[in-house]
TIMIFI-593967 format. One line per field, with one value per residue: y, z, x of N, C-alpha, C in turn; residue number from 1; residue in one letter. Coordinates in Angstrom, 1 decimal. Each point is the difference from the previous one (the first is absolute). Example, Ala and Ser with C-alpha at 12.3 -4.5 7.8 and 13.67 -1.06 7.14 Angstrom:
residues 2
n_v	(-5.7|1.1)
n_w	(7.8|-0.7)
n_u	(13.2|-0.4)
ca_v	(1.2|1.1)
ca_w	(0.0|0.0)
ca_u	(-0.9|0.9)
c_v	(1.2|1.1)
c_w	(0.0|0.8)
c_u	(0.9|-0.8)
nr	(1|2)
rest	(A|S)
***
This chain:
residues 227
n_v	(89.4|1.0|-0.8|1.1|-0.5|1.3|-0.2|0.3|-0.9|-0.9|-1.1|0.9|-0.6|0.3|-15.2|0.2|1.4|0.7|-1.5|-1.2|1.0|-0.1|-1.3|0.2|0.7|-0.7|-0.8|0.9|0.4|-1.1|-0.5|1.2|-0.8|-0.8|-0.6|0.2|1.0|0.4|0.1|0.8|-0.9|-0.3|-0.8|0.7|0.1|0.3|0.7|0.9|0.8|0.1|-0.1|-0.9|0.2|-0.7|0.0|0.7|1.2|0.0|0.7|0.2|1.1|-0.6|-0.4|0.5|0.4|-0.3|0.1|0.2|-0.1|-0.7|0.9|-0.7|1.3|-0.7|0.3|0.8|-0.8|0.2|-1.5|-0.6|-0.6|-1.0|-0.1|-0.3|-0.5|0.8|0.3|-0.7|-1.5|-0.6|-1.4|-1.2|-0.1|1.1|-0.1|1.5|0.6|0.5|0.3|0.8|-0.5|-0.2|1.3|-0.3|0.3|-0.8|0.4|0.4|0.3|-1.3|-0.4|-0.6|-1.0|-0.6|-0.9|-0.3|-1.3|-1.1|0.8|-0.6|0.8|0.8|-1.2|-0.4|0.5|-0.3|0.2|-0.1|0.5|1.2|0.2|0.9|-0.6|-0.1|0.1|-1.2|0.0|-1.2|1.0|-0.4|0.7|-0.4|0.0|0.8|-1.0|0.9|-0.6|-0.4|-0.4|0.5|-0.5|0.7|1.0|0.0|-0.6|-1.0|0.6|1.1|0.4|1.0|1.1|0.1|-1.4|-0.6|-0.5|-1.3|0.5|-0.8|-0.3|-1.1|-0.1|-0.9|-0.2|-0.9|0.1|0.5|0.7|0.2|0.9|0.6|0.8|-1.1|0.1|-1.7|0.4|-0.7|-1.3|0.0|-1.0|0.4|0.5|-0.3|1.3|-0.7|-0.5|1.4|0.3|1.4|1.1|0.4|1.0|-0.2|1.1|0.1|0.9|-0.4|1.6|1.2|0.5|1.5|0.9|-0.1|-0.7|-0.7|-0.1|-0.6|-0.7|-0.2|-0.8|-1.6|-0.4|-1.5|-0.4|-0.3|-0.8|0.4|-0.7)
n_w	(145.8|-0.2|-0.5|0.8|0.7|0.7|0.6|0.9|0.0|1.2|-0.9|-0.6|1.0|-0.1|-16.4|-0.8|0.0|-1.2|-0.5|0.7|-0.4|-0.8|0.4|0.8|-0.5|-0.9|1.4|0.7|-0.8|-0.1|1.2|0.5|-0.9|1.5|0.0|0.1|-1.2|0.5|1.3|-0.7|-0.2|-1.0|-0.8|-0.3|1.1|0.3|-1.1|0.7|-1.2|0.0|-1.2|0.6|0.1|-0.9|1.0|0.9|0.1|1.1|-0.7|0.1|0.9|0.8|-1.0|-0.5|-1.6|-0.4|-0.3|1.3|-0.5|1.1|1.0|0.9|0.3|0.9|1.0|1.3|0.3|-1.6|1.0|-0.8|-1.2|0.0|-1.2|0.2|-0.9|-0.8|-1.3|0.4|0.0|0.6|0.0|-0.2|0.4|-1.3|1.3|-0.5|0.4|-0.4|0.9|0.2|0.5|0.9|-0.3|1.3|0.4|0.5|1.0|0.6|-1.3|-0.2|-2.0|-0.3|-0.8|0.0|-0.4|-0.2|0.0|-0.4|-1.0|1.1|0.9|1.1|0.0|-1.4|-0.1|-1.0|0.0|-1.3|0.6|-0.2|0.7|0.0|1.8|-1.4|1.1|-0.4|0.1|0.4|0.5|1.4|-0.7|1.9|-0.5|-0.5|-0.5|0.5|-0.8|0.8|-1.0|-0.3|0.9|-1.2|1.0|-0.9|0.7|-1.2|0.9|0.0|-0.8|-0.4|1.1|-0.3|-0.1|-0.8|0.4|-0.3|0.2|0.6|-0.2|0.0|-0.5|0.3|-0.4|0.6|-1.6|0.5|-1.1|1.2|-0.6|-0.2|-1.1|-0.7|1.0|-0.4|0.7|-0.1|0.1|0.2|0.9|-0.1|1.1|-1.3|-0.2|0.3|-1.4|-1.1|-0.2|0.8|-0.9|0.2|0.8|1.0|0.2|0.6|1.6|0.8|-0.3|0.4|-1.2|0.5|-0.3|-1.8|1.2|-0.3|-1.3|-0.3|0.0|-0.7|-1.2|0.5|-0.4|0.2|-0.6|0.4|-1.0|0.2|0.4)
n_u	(54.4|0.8|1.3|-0.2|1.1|-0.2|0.9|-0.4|-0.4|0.6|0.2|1.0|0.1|0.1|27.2|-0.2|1.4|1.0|-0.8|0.4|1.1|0.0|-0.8|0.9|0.8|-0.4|-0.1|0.2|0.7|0.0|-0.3|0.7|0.0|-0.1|-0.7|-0.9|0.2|0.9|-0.5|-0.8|-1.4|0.2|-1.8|0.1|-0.3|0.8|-0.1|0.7|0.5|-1.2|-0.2|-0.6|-1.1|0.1|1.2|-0.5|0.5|-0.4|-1.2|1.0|-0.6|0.9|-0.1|1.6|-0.9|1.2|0.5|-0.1|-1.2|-0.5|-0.6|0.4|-0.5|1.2|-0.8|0.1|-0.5|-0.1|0.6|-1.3|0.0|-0.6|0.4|-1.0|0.5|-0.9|0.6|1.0|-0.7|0.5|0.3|-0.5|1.3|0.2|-0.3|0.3|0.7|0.7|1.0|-0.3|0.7|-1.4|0.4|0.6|-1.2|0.4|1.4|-0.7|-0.1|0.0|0.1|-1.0|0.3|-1.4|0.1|-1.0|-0.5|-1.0|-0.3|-0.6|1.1|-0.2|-0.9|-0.6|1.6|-0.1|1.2|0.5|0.4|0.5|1.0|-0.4|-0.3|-0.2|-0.5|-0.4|-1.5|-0.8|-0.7|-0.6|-0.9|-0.7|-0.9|1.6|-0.2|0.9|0.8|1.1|-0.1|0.7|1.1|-0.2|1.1|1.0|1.4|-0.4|-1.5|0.5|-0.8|0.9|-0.5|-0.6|0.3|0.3|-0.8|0.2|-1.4|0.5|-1.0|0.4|-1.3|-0.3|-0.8|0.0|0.8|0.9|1.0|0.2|0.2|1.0|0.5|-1.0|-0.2|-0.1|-1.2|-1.0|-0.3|-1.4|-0.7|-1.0|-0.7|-1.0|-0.3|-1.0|-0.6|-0.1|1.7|0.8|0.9|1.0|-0.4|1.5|-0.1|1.0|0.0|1.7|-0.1|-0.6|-0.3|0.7|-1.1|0.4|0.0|-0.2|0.9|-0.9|1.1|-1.0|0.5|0.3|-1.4|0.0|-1.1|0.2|0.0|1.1|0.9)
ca_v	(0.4|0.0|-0.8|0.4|0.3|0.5|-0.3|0.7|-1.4|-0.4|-1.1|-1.2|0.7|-1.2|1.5|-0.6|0.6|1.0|-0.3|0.2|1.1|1.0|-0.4|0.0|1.3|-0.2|-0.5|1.0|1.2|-1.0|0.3|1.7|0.3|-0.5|1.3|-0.4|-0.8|-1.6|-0.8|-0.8|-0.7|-0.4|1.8|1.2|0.0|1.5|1.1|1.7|0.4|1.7|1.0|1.1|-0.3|-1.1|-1.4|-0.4|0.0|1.0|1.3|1.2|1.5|-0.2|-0.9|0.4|-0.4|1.3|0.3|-1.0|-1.1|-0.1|0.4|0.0|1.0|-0.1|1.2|-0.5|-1.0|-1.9|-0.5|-0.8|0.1|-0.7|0.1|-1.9|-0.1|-0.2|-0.8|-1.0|-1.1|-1.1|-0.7|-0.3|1.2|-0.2|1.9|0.0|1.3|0.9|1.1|0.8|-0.2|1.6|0.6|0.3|1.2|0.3|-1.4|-1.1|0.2|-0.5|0.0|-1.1|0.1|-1.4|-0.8|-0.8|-0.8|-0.5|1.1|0.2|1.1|0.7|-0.6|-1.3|-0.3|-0.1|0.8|-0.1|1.4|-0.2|1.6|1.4|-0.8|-1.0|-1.2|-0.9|-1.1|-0.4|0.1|-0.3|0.3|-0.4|0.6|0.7|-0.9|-0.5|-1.0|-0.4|-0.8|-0.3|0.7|-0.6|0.4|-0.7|0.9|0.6|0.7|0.9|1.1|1.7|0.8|1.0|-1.1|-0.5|-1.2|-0.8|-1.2|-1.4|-1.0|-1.1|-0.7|-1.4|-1.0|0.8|0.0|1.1|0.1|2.1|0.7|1.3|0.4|-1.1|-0.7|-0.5|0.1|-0.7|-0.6|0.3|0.1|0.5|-0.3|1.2|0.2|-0.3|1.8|0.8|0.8|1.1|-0.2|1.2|0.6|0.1|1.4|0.1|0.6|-0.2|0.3|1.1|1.0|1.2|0.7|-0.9|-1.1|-1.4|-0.1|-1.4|-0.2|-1.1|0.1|-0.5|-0.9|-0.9|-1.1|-1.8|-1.0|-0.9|-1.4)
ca_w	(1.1|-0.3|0.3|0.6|1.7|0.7|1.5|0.8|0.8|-0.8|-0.2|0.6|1.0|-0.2|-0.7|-1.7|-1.0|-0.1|-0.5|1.7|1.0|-1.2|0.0|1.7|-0.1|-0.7|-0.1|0.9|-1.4|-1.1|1.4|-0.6|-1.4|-0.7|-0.7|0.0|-1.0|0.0|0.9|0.5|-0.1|-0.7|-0.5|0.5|1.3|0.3|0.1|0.0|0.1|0.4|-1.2|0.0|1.0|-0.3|0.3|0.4|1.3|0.8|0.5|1.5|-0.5|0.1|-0.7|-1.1|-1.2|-0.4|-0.8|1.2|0.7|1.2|0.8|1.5|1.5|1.4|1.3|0.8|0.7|-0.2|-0.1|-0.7|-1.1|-0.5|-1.2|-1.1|-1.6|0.3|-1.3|0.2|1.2|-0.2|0.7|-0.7|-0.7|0.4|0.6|0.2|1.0|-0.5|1.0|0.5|1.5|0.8|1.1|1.0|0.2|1.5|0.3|1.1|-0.3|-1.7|-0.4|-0.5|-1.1|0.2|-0.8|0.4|-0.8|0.5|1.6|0.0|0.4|0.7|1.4|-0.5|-1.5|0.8|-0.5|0.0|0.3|0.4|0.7|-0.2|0.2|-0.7|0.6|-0.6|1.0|-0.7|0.4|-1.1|1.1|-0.8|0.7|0.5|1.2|-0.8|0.2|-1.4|-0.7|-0.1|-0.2|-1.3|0.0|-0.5|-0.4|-1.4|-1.1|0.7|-0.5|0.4|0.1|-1.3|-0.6|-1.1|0.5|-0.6|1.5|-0.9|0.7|-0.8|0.6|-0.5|1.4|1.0|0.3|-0.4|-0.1|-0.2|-0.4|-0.1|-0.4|-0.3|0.6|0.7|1.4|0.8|-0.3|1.1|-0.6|0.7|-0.6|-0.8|0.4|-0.9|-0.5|-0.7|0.8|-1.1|0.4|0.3|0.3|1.5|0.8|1.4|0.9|1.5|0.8|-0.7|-0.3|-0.1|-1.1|-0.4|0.5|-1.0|-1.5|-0.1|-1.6|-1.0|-1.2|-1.0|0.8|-1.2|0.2|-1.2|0.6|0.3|-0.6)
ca_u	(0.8|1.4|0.4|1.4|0.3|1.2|-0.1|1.3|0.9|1.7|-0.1|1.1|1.3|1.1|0.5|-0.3|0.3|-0.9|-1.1|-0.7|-0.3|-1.0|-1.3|-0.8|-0.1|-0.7|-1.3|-1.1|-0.8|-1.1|-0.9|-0.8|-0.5|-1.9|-1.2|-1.2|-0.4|1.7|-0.4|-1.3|0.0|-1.5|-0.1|0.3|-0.9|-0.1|1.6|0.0|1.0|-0.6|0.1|-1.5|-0.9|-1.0|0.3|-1.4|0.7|-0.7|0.4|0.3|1.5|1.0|0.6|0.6|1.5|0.6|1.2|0.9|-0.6|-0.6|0.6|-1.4|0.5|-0.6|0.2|-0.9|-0.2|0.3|1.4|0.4|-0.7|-0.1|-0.4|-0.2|-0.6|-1.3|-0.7|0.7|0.1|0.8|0.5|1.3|0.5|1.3|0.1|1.3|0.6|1.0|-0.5|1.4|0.2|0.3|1.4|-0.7|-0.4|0.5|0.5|-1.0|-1.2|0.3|-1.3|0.1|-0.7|-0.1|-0.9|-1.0|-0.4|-1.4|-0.6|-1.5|-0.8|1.0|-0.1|0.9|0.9|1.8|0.7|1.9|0.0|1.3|0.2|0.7|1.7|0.0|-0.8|-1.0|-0.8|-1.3|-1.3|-2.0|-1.2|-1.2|-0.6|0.5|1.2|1.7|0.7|1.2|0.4|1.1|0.7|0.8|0.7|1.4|1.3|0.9|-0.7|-0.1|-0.5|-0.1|-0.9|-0.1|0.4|-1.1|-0.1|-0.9|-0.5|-0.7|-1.0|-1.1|-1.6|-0.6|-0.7|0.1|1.3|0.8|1.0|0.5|1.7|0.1|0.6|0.4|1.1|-1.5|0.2|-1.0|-1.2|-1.0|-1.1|-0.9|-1.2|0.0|-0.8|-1.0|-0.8|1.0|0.3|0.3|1.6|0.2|1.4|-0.1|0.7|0.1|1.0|0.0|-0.9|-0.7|1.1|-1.0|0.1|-0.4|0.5|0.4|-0.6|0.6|0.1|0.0|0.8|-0.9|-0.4|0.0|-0.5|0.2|-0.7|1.1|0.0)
c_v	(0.0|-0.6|0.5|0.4|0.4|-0.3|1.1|-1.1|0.1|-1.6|-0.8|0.8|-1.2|0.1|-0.8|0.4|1.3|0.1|0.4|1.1|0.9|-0.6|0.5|1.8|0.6|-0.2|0.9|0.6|-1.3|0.2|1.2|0.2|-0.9|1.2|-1.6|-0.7|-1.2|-1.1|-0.7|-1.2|-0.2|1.7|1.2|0.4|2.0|0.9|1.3|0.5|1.5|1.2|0.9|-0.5|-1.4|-1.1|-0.6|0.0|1.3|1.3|0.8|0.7|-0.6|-1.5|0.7|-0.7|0.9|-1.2|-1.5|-0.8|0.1|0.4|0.2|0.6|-0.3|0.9|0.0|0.9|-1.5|-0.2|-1.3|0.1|-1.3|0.7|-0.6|0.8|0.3|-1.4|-1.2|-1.0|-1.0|-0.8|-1.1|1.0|0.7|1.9|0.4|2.0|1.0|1.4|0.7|-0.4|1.9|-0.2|0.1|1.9|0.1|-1.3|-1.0|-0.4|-0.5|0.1|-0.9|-0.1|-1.6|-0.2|-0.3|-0.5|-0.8|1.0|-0.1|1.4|0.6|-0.1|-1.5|-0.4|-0.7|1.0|-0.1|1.6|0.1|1.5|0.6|-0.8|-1.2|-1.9|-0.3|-0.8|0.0|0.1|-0.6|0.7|-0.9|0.9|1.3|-0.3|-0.2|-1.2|0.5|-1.3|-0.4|1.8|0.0|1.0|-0.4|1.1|0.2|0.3|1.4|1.2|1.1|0.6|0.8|-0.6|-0.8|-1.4|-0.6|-1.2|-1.1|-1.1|-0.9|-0.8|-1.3|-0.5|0.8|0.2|1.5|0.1|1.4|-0.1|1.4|0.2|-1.2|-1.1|-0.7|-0.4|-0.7|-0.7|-0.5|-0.4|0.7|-0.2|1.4|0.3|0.1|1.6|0.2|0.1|0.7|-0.2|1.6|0.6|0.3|1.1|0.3|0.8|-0.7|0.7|1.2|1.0|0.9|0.0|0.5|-1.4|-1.0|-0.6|-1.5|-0.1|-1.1|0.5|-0.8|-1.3|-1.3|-1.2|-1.4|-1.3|-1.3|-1.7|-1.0)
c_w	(-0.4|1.1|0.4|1.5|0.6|1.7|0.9|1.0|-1.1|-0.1|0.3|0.4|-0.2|-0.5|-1.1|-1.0|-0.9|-0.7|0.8|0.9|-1.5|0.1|1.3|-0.1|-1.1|0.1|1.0|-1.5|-0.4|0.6|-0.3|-0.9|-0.7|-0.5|0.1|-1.5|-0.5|0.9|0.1|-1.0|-1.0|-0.2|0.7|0.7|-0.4|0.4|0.4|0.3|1.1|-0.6|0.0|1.2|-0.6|0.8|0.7|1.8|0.9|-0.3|1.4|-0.1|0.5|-0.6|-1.6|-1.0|-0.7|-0.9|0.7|-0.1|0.6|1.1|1.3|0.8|0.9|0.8|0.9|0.0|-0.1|-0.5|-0.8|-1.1|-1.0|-1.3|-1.3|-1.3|0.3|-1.1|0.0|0.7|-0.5|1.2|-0.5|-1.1|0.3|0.0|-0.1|-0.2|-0.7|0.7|0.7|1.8|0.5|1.0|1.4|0.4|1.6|0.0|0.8|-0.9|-1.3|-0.3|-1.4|-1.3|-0.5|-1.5|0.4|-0.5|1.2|1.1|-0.2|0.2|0.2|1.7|-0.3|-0.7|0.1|-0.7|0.6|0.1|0.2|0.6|0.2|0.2|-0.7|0.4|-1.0|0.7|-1.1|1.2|-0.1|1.6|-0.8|1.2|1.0|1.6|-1.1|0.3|-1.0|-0.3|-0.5|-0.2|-0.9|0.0|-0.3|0.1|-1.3|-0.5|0.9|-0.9|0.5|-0.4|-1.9|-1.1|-0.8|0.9|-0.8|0.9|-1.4|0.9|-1.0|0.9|-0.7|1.2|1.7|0.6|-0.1|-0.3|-0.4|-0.2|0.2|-0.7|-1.1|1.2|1.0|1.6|0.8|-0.7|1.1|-0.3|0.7|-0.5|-0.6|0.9|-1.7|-0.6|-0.5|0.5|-0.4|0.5|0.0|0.4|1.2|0.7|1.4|0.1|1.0|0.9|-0.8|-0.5|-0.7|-1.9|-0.5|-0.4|-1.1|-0.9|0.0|-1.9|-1.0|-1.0|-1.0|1.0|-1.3|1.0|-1.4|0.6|0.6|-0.7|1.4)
c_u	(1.5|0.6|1.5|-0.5|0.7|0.1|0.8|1.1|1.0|-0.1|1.0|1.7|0.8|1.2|0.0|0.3|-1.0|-1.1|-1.1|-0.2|-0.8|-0.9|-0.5|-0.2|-1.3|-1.5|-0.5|-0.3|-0.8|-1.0|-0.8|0.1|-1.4|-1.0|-1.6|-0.1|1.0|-0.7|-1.3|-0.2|-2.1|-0.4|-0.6|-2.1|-0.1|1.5|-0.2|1.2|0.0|0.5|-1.7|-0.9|-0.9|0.2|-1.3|0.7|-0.9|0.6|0.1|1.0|0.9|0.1|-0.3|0.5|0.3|1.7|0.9|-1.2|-1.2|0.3|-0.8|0.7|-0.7|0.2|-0.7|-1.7|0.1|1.2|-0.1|-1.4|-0.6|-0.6|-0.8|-1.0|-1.5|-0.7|0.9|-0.1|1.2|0.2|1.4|0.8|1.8|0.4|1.1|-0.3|0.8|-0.1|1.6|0.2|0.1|1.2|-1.3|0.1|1.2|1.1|-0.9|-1.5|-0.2|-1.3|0.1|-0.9|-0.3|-1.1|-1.4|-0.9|-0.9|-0.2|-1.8|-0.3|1.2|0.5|1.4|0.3|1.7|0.8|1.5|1.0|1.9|-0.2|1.8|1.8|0.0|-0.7|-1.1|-0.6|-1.2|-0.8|-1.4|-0.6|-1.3|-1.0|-0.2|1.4|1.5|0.4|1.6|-0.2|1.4|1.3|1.0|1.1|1.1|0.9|0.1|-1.2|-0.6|-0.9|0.4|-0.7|0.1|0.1|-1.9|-0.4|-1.2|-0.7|-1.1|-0.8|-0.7|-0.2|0.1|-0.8|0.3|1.9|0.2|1.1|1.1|1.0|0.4|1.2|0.4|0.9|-1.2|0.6|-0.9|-1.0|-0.7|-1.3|-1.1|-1.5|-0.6|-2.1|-1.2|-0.7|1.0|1.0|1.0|1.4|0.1|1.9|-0.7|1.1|-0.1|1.1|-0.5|-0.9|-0.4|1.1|-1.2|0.3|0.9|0.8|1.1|-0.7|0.2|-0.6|0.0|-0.2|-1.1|-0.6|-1.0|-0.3|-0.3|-0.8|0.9|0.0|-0.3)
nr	(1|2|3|4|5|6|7|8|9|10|11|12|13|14|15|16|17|18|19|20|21|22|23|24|25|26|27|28|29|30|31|32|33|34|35|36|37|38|39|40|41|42|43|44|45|46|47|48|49|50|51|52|53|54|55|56|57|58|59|60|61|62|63|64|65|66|67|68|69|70|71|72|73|74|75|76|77|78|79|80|81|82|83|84|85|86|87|88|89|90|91|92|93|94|95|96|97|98|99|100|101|102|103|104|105|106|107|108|109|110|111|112|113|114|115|116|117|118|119|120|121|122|123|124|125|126|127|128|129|130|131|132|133|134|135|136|137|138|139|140|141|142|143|144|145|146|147|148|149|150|151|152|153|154|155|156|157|158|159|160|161|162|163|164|165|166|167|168|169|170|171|172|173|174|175|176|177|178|179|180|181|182|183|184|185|186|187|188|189|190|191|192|193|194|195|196|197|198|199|200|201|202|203|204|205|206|207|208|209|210|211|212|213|214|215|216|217|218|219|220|221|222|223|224|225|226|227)
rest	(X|X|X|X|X|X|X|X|X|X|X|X|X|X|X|X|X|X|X|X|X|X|X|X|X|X|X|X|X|X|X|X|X|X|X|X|X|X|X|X|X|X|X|X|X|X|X|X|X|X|X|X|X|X|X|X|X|X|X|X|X|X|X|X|X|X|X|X|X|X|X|X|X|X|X|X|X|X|X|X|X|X|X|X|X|X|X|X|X|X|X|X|X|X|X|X|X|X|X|X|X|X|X|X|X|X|X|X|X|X|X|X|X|X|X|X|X|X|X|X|X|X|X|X|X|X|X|X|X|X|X|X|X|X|X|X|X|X|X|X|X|X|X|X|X|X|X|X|X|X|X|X|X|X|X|X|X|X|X|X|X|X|X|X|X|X|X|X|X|X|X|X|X|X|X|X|X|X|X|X|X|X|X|X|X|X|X|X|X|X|X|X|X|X|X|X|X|X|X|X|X|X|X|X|X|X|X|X|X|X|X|X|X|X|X|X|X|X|X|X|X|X|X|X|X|X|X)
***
């Protein structure tokens, strides 16, 4: 059974001189300039650059590679997309994302581009996600029930729309520890759900956008066995 889900629901609505001023101006470019293989951690679980079709990712016409990458068109009828590896399980572990932040199809209507990792299904995973007005939250459905988890929004870390974002999740035990952009934002613990379980990429619009809707885009996605 392929291991991709499309939904028509919407999930979530929601002074030190001039040393000091060259480090402080400095460090938003150190920040967007992480990358997955700088950040992660132990050896290497599973990489895709999406240079071809072997990653072991669901075939469907509207999920494209080509040149940019990976690419999931959303439209209506469905306003959100869970995406998960078919040939890949992991649990402890150290997830991480490389993906273009989608521009919102509408001012009232953002759309989002999330990580996802201990996903048993498509009913229950969590996933670290940032959207279009630059907002970061850590998400978990279980059973098909949302929760936030944490609202990891920061004034000095804003992602723009069209901009490279790096989503990072490591697993230990029942700890978590997210980041985005290299810049670490939450540790959490939860409880992990038992059996295999897969990680993926997570796509959403606020609400339905006609044909042919919103490209959500990833670049490169890497998994490791963390420390």
């Amino acid at each position: 059974m392929l291991k991709l889900f499309r939904s028509a629901l919407s999930v979530v609505t929601q002074s030190a001189g001039l040393f000091s001023l060259a480090l402080f101006l400095a460090a938003p470019s150190l920040a967007y300039a992480a990358d997955c293989a700088s950040l992660q951690k132990g050896n290497e679980i599973f990489a895709d650059s999406f240079t071809d079709n072997t990653g072991g990712w669901p075939t469907d016409p509207d999920a494209s590679i080509d040149k940019s990458g990976l690419t999931l068109h959303l439209y209506a009828p469905n306003s959100s997309w869970v995406y998960l590896n078919n040939t890949f399980n992991a649990s402890d572990g150290d997830y991480c994302l490389e993906g273009i932040l989608p521009k919102a199809p509408a001012a009232n209507n953002a759309a989002y581009l999330g990580l996802v990792f201990l996903a048993k299904d498509a009913s229950t995973f969590d996933v670290l996600q940032v959207d279009s007005s630059g907002s970061i939250a850590l998400w978990r459905k279980v059973s098909g029930t949302w929760t936030q988890v944490a609202n990891l929004s920061r004034k000095t870390l804003v992602p723009a729309p069209g901009s490279t974002v790096v989503l990072r999740a490591l697993v230990k035990g029942s700890l978590i520890d997210v980041s985005v952009n290299g810049t670490d934002l939450q540790k959490v613990r939860i409880q992990v759900p038992t059996g295999p379980l897969d990680f993926g990429i997570y796509a959403q619009t606020e609400s339905n956008v006609a044909k042919p809707g919103v490209g959500i885009q990833v670049t490169k996605y890497r998994v490791t066995a963390g420390q």
